[in-house]
KEKOL-340875 format. One record per residue (C-alpha): residue number from 1; chain; x, y, z. Coordinates in Angstrom, 3 decimals. Example, Ala and Ser with C-alpha at 12.3 -4.5 7.8 and 13.67 -1.06 7.14 Angstrom:
LOKE, seq, mol, px, py, pz
LOKE, 1, A, 12.300, -4.500, 7.800
LOKE, 2, A, 13.670, -1.060, 7.140
***
This chain:
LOKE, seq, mol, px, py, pz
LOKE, 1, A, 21.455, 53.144, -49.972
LOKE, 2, A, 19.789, 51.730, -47.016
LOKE, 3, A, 18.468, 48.652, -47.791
LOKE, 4, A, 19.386, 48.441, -44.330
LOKE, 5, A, 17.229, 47.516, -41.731
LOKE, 6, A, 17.579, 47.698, -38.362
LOKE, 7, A, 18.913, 44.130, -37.116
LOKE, 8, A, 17.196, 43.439, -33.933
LOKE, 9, A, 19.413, 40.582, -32.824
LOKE, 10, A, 22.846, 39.287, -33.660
LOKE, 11, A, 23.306, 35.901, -35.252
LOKE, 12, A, 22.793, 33.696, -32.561
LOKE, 13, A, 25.858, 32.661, -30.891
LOKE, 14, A, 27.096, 28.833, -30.722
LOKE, 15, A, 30.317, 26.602, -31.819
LOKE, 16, A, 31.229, 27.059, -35.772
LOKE, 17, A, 31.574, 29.899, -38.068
LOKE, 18, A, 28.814, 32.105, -37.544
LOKE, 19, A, 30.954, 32.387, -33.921
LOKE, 20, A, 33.939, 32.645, -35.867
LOKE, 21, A, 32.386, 35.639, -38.023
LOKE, 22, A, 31.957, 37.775, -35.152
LOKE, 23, A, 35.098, 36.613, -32.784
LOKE, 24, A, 37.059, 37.715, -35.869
LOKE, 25, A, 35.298, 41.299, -36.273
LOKE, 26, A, 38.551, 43.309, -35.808
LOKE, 27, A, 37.880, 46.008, -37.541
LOKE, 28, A, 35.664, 48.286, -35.967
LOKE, 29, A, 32.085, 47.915, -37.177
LOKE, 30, A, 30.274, 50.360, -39.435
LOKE, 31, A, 27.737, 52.996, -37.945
LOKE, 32, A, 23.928, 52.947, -39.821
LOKE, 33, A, 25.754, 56.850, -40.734
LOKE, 34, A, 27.942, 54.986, -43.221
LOKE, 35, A, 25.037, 53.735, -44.758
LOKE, 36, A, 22.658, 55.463, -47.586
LOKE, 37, A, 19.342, 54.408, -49.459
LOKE, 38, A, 19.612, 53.012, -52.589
LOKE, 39, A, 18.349, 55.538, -55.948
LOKE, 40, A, 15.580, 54.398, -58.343
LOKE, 41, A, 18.336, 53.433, -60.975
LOKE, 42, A, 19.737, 51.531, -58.336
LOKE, 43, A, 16.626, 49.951, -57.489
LOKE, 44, A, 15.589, 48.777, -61.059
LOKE, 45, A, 19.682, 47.109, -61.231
LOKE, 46, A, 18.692, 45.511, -58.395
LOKE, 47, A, 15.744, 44.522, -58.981
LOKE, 48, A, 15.604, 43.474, -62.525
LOKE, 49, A, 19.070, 41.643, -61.279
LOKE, 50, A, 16.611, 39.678, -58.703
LOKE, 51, A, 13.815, 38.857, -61.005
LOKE, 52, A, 15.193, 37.535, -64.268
LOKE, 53, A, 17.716, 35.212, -62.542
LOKE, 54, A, 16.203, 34.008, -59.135
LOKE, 55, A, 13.089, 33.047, -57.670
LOKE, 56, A, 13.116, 35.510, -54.704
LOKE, 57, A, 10.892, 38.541, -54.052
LOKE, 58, A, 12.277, 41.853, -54.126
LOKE, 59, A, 10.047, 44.535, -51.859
LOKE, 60, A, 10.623, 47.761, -52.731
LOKE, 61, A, 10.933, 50.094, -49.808
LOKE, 62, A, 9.791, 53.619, -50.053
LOKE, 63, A, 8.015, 57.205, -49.469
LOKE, 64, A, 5.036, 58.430, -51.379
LOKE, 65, A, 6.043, 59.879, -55.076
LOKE, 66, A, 10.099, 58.662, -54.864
LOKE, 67, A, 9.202, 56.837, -58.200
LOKE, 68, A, 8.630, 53.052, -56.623
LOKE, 69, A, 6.160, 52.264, -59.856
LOKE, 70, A, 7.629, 54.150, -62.709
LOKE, 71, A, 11.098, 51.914, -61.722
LOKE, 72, A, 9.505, 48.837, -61.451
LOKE, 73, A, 7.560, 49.558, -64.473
LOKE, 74, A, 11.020, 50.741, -66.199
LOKE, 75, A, 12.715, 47.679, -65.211
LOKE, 76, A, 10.266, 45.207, -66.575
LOKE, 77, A, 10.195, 47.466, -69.697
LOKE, 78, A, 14.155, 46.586, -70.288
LOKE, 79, A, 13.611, 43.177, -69.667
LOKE, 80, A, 10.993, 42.792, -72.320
LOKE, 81, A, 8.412, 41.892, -69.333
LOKE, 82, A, 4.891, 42.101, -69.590
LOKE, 83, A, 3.631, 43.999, -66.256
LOKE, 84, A, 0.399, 43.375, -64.448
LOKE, 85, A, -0.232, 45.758, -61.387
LOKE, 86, A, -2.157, 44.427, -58.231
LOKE, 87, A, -3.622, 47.451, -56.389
LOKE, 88, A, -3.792, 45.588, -52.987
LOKE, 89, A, -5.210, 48.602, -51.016
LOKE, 90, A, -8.321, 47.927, -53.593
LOKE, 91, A, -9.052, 44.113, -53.253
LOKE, 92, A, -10.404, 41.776, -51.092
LOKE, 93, A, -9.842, 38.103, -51.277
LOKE, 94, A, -11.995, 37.023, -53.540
LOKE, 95, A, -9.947, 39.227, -56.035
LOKE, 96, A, -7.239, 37.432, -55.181
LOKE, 97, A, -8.052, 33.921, -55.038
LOKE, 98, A, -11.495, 33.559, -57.284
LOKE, 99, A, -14.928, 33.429, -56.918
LOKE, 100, A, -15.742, 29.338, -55.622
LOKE, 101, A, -18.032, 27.232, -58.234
LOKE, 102, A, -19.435, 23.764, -57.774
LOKE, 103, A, -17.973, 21.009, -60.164
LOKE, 104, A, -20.070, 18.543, -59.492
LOKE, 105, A, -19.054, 17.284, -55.938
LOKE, 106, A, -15.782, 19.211, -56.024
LOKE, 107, A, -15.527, 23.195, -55.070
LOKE, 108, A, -12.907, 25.056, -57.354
LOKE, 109, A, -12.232, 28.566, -58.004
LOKE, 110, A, -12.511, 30.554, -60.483
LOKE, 111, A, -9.311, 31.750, -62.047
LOKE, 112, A, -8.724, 35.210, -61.635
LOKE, 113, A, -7.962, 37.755, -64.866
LOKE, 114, A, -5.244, 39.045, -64.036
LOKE, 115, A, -3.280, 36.228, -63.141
LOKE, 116, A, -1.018, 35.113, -66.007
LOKE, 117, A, -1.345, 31.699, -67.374
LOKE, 118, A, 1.070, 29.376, -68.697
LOKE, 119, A, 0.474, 30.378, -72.216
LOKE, 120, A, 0.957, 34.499, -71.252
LOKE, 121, A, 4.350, 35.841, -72.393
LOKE, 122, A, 6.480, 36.378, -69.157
LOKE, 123, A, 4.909, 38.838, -66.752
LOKE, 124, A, 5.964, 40.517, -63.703
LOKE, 125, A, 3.308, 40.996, -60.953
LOKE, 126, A, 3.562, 43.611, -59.115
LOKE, 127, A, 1.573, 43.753, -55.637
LOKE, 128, A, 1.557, 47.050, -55.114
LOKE, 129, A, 0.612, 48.680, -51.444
LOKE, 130, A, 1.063, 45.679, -50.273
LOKE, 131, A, 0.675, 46.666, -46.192
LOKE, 132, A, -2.359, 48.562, -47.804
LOKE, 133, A, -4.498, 45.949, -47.450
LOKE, 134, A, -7.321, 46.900, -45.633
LOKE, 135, A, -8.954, 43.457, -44.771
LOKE, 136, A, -6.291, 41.062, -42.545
LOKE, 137, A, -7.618, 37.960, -44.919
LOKE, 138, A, -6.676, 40.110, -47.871
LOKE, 139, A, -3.172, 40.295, -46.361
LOKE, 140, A, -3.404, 36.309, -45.345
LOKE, 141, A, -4.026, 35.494, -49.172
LOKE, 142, A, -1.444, 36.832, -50.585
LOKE, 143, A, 1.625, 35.943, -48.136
LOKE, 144, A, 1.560, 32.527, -50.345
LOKE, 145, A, 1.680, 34.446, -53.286
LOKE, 146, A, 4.572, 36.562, -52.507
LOKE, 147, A, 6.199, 33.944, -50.954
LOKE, 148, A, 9.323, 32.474, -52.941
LOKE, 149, A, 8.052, 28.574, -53.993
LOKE, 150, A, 10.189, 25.917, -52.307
LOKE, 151, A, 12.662, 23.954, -54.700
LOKE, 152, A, 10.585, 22.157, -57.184
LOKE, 153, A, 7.391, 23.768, -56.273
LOKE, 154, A, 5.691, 26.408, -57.857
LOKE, 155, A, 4.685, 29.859, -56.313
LOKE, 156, A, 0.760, 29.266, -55.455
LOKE, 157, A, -2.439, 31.487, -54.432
LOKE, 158, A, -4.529, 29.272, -53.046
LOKE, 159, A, -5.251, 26.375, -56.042
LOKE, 160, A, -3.789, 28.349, -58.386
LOKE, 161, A, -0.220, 28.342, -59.410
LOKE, 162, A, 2.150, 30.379, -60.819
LOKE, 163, A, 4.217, 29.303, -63.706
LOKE, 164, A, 8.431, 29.598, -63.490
LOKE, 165, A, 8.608, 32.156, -66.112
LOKE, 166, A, 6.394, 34.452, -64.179
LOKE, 167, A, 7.736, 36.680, -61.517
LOKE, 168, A, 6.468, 38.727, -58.752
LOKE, 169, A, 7.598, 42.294, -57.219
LOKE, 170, A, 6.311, 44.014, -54.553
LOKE, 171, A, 6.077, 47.778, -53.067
LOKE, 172, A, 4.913, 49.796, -49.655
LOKE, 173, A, 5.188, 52.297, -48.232
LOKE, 174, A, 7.470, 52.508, -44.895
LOKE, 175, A, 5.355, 52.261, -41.930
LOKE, 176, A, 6.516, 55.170, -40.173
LOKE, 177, A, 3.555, 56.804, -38.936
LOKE, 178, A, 2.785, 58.921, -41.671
LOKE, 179, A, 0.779, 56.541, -44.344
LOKE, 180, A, -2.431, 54.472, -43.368
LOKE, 181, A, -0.527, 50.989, -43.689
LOKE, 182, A, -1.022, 47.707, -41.813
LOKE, 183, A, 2.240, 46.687, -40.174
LOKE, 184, A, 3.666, 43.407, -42.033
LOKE, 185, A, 4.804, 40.872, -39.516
LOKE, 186, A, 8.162, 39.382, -39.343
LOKE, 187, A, 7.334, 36.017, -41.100
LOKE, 188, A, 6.434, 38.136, -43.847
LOKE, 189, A, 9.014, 40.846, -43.805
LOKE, 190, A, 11.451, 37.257, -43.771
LOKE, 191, A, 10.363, 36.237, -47.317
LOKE, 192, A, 11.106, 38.981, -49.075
LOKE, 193, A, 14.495, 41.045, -50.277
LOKE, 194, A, 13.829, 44.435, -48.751
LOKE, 195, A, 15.333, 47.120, -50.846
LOKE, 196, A, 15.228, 50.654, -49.278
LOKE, 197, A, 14.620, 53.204, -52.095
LOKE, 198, A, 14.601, 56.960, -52.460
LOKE, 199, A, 15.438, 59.554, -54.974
LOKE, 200, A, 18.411, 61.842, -55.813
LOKE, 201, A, 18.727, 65.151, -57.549
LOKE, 202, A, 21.426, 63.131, -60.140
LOKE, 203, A, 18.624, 60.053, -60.437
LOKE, 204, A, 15.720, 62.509, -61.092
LOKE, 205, A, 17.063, 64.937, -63.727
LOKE, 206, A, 17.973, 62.169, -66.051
LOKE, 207, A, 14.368, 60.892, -65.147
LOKE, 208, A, 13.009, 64.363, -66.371
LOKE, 209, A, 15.537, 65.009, -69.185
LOKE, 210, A, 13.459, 61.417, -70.848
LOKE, 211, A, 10.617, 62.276, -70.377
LOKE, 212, A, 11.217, 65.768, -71.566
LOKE, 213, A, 9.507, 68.166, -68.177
LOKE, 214, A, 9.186, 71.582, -68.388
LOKE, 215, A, 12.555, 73.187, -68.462
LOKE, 216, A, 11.565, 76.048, -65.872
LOKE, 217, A, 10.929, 72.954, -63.648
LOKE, 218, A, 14.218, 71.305, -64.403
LOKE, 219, A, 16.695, 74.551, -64.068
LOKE, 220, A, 14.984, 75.559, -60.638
LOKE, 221, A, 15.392, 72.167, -58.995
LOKE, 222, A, 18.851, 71.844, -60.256
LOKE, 223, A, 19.606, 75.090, -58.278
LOKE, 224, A, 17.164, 74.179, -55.205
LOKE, 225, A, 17.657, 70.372, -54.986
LOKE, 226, A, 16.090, 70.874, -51.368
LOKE, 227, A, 13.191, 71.211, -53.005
LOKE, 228, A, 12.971, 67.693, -53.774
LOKE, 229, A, 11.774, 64.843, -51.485
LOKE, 230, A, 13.534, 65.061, -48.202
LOKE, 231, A, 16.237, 62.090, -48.128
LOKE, 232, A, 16.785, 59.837, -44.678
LOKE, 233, A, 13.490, 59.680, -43.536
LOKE, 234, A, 13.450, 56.472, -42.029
LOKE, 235, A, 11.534, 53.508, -43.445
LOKE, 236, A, 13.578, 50.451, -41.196
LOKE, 237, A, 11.999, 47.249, -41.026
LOKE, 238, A, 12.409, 44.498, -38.381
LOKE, 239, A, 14.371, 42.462, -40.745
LOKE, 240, A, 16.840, 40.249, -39.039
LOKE, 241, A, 19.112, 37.400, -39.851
LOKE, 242, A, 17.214, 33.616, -40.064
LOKE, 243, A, 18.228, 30.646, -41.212
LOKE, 244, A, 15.843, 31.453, -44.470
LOKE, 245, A, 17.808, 34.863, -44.711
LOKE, 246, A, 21.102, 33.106, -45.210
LOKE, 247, A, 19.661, 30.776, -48.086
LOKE, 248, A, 18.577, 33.979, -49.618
LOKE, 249, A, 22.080, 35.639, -49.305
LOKE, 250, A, 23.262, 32.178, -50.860
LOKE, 251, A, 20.978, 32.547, -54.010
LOKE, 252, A, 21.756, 36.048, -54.649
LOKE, 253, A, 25.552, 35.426, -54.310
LOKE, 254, A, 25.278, 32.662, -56.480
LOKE, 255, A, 23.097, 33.685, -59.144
LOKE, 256, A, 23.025, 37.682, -59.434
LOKE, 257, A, 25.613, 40.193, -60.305
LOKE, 258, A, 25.722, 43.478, -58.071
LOKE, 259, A, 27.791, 46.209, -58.774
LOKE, 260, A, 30.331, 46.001, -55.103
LOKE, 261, A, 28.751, 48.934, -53.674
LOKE, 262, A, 24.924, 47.803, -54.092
LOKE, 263, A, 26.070, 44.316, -52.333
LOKE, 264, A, 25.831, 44.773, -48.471
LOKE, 265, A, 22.915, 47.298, -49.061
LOKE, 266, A, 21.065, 43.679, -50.594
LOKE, 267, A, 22.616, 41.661, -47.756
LOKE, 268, A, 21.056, 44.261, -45.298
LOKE, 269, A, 17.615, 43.712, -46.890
LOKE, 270, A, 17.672, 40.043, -46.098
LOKE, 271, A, 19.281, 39.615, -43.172
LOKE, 272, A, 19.227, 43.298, -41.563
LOKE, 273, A, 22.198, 45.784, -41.011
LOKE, 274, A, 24.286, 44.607, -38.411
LOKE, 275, A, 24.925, 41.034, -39.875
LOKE, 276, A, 25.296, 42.117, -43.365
LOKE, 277, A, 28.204, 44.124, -42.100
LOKE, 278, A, 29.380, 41.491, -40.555
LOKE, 279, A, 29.468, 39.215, -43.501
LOKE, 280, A, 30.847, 41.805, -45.759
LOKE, 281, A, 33.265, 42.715, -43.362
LOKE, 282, A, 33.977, 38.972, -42.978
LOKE, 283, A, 34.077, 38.124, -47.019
LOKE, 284, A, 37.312, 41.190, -47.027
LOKE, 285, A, 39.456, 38.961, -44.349
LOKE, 286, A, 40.985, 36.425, -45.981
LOKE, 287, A, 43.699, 36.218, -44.387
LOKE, 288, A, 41.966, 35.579, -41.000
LOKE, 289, A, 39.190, 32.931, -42.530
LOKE, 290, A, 38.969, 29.715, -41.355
LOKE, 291, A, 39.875, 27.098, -43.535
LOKE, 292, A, 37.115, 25.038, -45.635
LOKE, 293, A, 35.610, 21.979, -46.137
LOKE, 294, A, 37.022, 22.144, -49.800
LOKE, 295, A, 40.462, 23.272, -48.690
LOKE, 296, A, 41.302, 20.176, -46.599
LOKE, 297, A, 39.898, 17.932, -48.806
LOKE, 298, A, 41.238, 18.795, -52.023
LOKE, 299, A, 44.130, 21.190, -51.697
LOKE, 300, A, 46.029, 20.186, -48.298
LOKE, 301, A, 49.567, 20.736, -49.286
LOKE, 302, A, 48.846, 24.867, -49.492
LOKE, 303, A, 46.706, 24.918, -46.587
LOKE, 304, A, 48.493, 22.461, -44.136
LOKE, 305, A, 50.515, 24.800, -42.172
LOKE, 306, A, 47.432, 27.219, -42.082
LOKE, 307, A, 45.475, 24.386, -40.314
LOKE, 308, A, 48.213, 23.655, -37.685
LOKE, 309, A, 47.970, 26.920, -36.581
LOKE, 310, A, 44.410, 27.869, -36.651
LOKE, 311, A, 42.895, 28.595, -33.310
LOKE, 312, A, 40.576, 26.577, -31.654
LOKE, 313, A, 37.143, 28.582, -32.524
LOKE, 314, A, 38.971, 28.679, -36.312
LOKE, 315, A, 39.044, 25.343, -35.738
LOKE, 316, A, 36.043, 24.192, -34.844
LOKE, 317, A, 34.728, 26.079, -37.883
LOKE, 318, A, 36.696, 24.568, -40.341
LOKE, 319, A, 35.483, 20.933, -38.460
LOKE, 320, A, 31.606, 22.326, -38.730
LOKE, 321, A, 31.823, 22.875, -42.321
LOKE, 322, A, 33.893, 19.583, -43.117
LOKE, 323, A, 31.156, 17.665, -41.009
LOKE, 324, A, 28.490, 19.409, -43.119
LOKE, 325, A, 29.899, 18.858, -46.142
LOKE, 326, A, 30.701, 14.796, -45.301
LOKE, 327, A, 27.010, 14.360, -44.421
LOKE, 328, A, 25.834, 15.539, -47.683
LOKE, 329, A, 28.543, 13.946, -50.080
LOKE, 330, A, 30.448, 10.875, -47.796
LOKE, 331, A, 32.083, 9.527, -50.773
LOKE, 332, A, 35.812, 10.120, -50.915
LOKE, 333, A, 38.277, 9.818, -53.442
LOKE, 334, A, 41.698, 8.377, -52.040
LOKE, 335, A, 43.401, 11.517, -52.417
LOKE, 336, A, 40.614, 13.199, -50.002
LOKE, 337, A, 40.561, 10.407, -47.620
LOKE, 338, A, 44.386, 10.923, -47.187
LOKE, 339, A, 43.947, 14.787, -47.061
LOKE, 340, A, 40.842, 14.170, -44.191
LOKE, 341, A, 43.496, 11.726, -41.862
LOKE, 342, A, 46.109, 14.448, -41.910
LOKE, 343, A, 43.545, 17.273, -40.914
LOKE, 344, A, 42.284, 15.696, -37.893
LOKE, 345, A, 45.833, 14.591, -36.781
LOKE, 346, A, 47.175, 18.249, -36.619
LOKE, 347, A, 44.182, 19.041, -34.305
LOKE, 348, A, 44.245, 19.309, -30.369
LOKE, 349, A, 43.558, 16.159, -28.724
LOKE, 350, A, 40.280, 17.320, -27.507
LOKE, 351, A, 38.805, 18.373, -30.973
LOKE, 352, A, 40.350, 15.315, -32.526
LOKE, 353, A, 38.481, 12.596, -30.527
LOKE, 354, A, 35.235, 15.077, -30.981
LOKE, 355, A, 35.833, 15.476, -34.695
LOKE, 356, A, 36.499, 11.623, -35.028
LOKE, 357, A, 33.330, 10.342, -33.086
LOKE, 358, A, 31.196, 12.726, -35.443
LOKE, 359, A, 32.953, 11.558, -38.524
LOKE, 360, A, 32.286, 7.742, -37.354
LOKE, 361, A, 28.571, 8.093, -37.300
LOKE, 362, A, 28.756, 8.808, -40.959
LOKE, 363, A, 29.109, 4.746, -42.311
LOKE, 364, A, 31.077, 5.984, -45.561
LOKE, 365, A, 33.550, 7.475, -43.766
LOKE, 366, A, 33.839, 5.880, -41.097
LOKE, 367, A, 34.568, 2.461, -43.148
LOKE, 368, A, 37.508, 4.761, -44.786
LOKE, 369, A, 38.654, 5.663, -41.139
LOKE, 370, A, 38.938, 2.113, -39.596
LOKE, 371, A, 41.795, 1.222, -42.228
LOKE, 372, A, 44.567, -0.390, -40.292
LOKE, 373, A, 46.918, 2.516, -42.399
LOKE, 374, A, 45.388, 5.075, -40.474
LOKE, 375, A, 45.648, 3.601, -36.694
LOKE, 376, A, 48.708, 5.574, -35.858
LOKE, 377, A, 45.838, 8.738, -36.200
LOKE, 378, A, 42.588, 7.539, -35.317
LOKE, 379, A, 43.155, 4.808, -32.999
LOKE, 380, A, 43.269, 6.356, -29.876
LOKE, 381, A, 39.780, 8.274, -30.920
LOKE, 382, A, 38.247, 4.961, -31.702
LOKE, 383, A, 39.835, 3.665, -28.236
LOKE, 384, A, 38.483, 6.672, -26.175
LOKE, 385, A, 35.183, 6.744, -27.833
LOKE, 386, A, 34.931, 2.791, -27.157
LOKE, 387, A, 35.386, 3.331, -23.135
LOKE, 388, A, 32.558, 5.736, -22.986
LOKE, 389, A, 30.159, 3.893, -24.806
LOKE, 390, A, 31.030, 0.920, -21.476
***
């Protein structure tokens, strides 16, 4: 399934692990061949995997008839979702974000119908053809609404908001030349989990067999399944990896549960083709991982002979997430103060009196590193990085 986009750029190269990720890329890198599109029962997994337990924005991805609606429809259906269709290609901003009134020296806007209120039982939204849109401020209005809410915020149009319980989908057609759609810029294309859908002789029949079609119909496609949309066409996206993207890929890891083959095909829709490999690629080498934050600091015994013989770009990985992870949480236990000491005295000279003057700028732990106890490691750090500041 080819949730996969076409990545226009590799992650951008520098010291730490996203180096590390593709220094250690071995194995020889999958072809866009290897890859398929993802089926309309794949598509509502996904999808109803995306809305009931994140916050994100899944964009379905397909060609005209392929069954984007009925599967979005279905999906909401099995979650016991109440679904309210946005026929984008129809509306114009005032549809969108209400009509203004006067309140006595204020201007408001009027709610509009179809959005669901607090009080609604929990609805999906769909915005359907989105790149449809056939005014640009239509298309301006509604990038906030499809937009994912920042943490403790709630998704918005304009002054209205959207409550937590409500959820919103979207769907468009690729923009390959062959539909009359806007293009959807990258900003856009960034805020939203592309998922690249078409159909499947397997997929369809058990579509038909529900909803009882003609038999004639069924038998002849089952012995002409050329007959049915023509699979491949391409529908790529510039969707690349950001900084956003990886946050994404962080919720979805954390919070959904995709079946192992659906995973990179999700990946890919965040983050594009080439670095979702990458990552997945990355996630199946254990044994060639740099070590973590959490390793060093709570389980050093295992992992000590690992860390003396780490390279230097595994290294400086391992130091990038343990500086990372001090910033955010600089209290240490005495066990992980002890476990930190031994760390930086297995590493290089070099990376040890870099590591150390890093570590010192954080007060918490730098009051644990000035112990006398731990001179015989740190002192000539704390000498060298003395001289330079004379």
């Amino acid at each position: 399934m080819s949730l996969l986009c076409q990545c226009l750029h590799p992650i951008p190269s520098g010291t730490g692990m996203a180096d590390y990720i593709y220094e250690s890329a071995t194995i020889p890198m999958a072809s866009p061949e290897d890859s398929k599109n993802v089926n309309v029962e794949q598509m509502k997994l996904v999808v109803k995997e995306i809305i009931s337990k994140t916050d994100l924005t899944p964009c379905v991805v397909g060609h005209r008839g392929v069954g984007k609606t009925a599967g979005i429809v279905q999906a909401c259906r099995d979650l016991g979702r109440r679904y309210v269709s946005l026929r984008l290609g129809q509306m114009e901003v005032g549809d969108l974000v209400g009509i203004p009134f006067r309140n006595g020296d204020i201007m408001q806007w009027s709610r509009p119908s179809w959005l669901p209120g607090e009080d609604d039982p929990e609805t999906v939204v769909h915005c359907d053809e989105l790149n449809r849109a056939q005014q640009e401020d239509t298309l301006q209005a509604i990038f906030q609404f499809v937009e994912p809410p920042s943490e403790g915020m709630l998704r918005s149009l304009h002054t209205h908001h959207l409550s937590k319980k409500h959820k919103v989908v979207v769907s468009i057609n690729p923009p390959d030349g062959s539909y009359q759609v806007a293009t959807l810029d990258r900003a856009l294309i960034d805020r939203m989990v592309m998922i690249y859908t078409e159909s499947d002789f397997n997929c369809w029949s058990n579509y038909a067999a529900k909803r009882d079609l003609s038999g004639d119909v069924r038998q002849f496609l089952a012995g002409n399944t050329g007959m049915l949309a023509k699979q491949g066409m391409p529908m790529d996206l510039q969707v690349e990896p950001t900084e956003r993207g990886w946050e994404m890929v962080s919720t979805v890891r954390k919070s959904c549960r995709l079946p192992r083959e659906l995973e990179m095909e999700v990946y890919a829709g965040i983050i594009g083709k080439e670095a979702a490999i990458t990552f997945m690629r990355w996630l199946s080498d254990r044994q060639g991982r740099p070590l973590t934050a959490q390793q060093v600091l709570n389980d050093w015994s295992a992992v000590a002979d690992q860390a003396r013989g780490q390279r230097d770009d595994q290294q400086a990985a391992t130091i990038n997430d343990l500086t990372a992870t001090l910033k955010a949480s600089p209290v240490l236990e005495a066990e992980q103060e002890e476990n930190l000491v031994a760390y930086i005295s297995v590493l290089p000279r070099d990376l040890c009196f870099g590591f150390v003057k890093t570590l010192l700028k954080i007060p918490e732990v730098a009051l644990a590193l000035v112990q006398d106890k731990y001179d015989s490691v740190v002192f000539d750090a704390v000498q060298a990085i003395r001289k330079e500041a004379y």
